[in-house]
C-alpha positions, 0 to 999 in steps of 0.5 A: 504472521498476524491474521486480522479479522477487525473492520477497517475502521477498527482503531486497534486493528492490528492485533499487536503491540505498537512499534512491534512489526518488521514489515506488512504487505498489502498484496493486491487488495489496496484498490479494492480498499479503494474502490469500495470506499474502506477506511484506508486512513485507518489502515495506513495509520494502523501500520504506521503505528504497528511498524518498528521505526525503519519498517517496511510497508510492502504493497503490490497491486495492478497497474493503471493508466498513469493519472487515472487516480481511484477511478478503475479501482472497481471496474478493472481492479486496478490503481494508479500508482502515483494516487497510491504513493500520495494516499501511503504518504499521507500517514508518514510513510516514505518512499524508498523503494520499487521493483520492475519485477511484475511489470509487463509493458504489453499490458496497455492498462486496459485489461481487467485483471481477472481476464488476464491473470498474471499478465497485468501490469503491476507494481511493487512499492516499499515505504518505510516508517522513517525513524523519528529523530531524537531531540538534541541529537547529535549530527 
């Protein structure tokens, strides 16, 4: 486990040696970068270039209503999760994988999180830093 203790903005914020790390989970915080406005670009490509090829980007965060985008992130702390998919997507990252195992489809999306706890709808996203592919490579 490596603690970070940079601002977001922190062009080595990850303190580790590029290409070092299996994998990193953002557990229940990527809104909150969100909604008050932290340098997620920096972050997303902070992992990208910490993470081994084939890496895992795990992040789970609370449910939104389909199409909301970033705009409940500071009200009911929650993301829409196809507006997350294409902010993790910019910095290279690939979509590989979901798990259904924190959905719950009483949550109507309208909840704020912190009345509910453990009762939310939520997400489980896997990216994966692709592998880059070699020049003259054989297929």
């Amino acid at each position: 486990m490596v603690a970070v203790n940079k601002p977001f903005d922190a062009p080595d914020l990850l303190p580790v040696p590029p290409g070092s790390l299996d994998a990193v989970i953002i557990h229940l915080n990527y809104h909150d970068m969100v909604g008050f406005k932290l340098n997620r670009e920096n972050v997303n490509a902070q992992v990208f270039k910490a993470l081994k090829p084939g890496g895992i980007y795990g992040i789970v965060d609370h449910s939104a209503k389909a199409g909301s985008g970033d705009t409940e992130t500071t009200t009911l702390h929650r993301i829409d999760e196809d507006f997350l998919i294409k902010d993790v997507e910019k910095a290279g990252f690939k979509l590989t994988g979901a798990s259904a195992a924190l959905r719950h489809p009483e949550d109507d999306r309208s909840w704020n999180v912190f009345q509910h706890r453990g009762q939310t709808d939520r997400f489980m996203l896997k990216f994966v830093k692709a592998p880059a592919v070699a020049s003259g490579a054989s297929r």
